[in-house]
C-alpha positions, 0 to 999 in steps of 0.5 A: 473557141477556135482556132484557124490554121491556113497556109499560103505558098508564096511561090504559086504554081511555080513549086510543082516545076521543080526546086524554087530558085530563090530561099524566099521563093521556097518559103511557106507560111502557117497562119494561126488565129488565137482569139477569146482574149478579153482584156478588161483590166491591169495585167502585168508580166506573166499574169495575162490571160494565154492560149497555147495550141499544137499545130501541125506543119503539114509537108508533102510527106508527112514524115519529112523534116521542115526547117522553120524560118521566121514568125511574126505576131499581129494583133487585132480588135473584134472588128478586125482593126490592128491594135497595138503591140503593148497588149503582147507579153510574148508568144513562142513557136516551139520546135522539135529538134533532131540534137545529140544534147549529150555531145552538145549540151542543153539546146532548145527549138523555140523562136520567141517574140515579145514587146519591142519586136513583133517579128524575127527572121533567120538571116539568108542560108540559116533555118531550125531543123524540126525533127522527123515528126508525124504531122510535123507539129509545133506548139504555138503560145500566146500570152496578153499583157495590159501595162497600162490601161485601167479602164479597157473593155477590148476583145482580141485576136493575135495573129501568128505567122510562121514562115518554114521550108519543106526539107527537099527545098532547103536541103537543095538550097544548102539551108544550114541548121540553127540551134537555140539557147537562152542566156538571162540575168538571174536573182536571188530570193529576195530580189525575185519577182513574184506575180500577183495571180496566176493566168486565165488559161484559155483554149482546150487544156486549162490544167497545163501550168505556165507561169514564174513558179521557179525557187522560193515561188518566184522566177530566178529570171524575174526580177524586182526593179526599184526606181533608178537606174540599175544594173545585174550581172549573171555569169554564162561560164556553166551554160554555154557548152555546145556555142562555146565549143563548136558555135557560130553566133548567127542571130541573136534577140534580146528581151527586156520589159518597160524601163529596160534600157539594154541586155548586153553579151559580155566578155569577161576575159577580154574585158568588153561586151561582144554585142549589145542591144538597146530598147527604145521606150515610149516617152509617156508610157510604162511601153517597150517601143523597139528592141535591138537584134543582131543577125550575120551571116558572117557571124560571132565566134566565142573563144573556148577559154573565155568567161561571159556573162549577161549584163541588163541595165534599167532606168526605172523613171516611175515612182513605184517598183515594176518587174523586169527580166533581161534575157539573150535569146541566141541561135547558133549554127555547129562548126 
């Protein structure tokens, strides 16, 4: 099994001459092939055959910071034709970052993709700060999903791009530093998901786990959905100490699975929901065709003594029970 790393600069001959004029102008772009996907049955969120790998970023000095920018994922069959994003369940970019968690609380470096939004980009001035790193690496994980199709022979390849800044670039620039967190609907026990196998891992460390084995051997954040419609709550009061205390909201992504109708950032005090992201399902089949993401410049200040909470809502229009997860993906940037 292989995996082929190549970079392209968008800028050309241009970079040796001095700072890019434009952020686009600076960006550079990984591409990471992860293949030996073969899907030749039913796989369900988080049961689907995943790869991950480390990948090195390579800056001129290799013990400089990279401020990474955006990622996308493609999908493609053996012959090299484009396949559909309902074969994704989700990849991640996950990212050293140079925090005090300390002073700010619980953070994460990690851009993430799912069905629904094959791609996501900082807005302009707004990047992820690796920390000083040798090689500057990250780790890049993908997981197969297959909803729908019972009778599927198909090998595939996904295609990871990630876009990122050498640091001289982005500090000439004025790149600002964005800071992750994940705020998700949770469950108790008897309303939690529990997948019906574990994963084929493939690549070159099968013995590394990833799978939904939180309490009660089931994930809190993965939950049973009864046909109908339905909707769950999850109180934020706990978990927002560095967004709450010293955030800008600048982007933020919602994940969802099939007959998910909506993740929304409620605000409890004021009693009304600060954003909210819709998904727009494919009408015949258990799909997630678009997913709604929020990104300002200007962006979202939250209010220090107010209390939030997620709200999901599903409209399950099957005659059967199907797992589902609502989850607020936000990125944020320090007063």
């Amino acid at each position: 099994m292989k995996y082929v790393l190549a970079f392209t600069l968008l800028f050309g001959a241009s970079f040796s001459f001095g700072t890019p004029k434009t952020e686009k102008e600076a960006i550079q772009y990984a591409t990471v092939i992860m293949d030996g996907f073969h899907i030749k049955k039913i796989y369900t969120s988080m049961t689907g055959p995943l790869k991950e790998k480390g990948v090195a970023l390579t800056p001129e000095d290799k013990f400089a910071s990279i401020w990474v920018k955006s990622m996308s994922v493609d999908i493609f069959n053996e012959k090299g034709q484009k396949e559909s994003e309902e074969y994704l369940c989700h990849a991640w970019v996950t990212i050293p970052t140079p925090m005090n968690e300390e002073k700010y609380g619980r953070v994460s470096g990690m851009l993430t993709i799912s069905q629904g939004m094959p791609e996501m980009e900082f807005p302009p001035g707004y990047a992820m700060k690796m920390a000083k790193v040798i090689d500057s690496q990250v780790n890049v994980l993908v997981q197969a999903l297959n909803n729908v199709e019972t009778k599927i022979d198909k090998k595939l390849i996904y295609r990871i791009k990630i876009g990122y800044i050498d640091d001289k670039d982005a500090q000439a620039l004025g790149i600002k530093q964005l800071y992750g967190d994940s705020f998700a609907t949770q469950v108790p026990p008897e309303k939690r998901h529990r997948p019906p196998s574990k994963p084929e891992r493939l690549g070159e460390d099968p013995h590394k786990g990833h799978s939904m084995t939180g309490m009660g051997g089931a994930d809190p954040v993965h939950f049973i959905v009864p046909p109908g419609k339905h909707e769950y709550r999850w109180p934020l009061s706990q978990d927002m100490v560095s967004i709450r205390n010293n955030g800008v909201i600048r982007l933020i992504k919602l994940h969802l699975h099939p007959y998910g109708e909506s993740v929304a950032l409620y605000d409890k005090t004021a009693k009304k929901f600060v954003w909210k992201g819709t998904a727009t399902q494919d009408s015949k089949r258990a799909v997630l065709l678009k997913t709604e993401s929020y990104s300002s410049t200007e962006g979202i200040k939250l209010n220090n003594q107010h209390s939030y909470e997620v709200v999901t809502t599903y409209n399950n229009t099957s005659k059967q029970t199907v797992d589902g997860m609502g989850v607020l993906r936000v990125y944020y940037g320090l007063k």
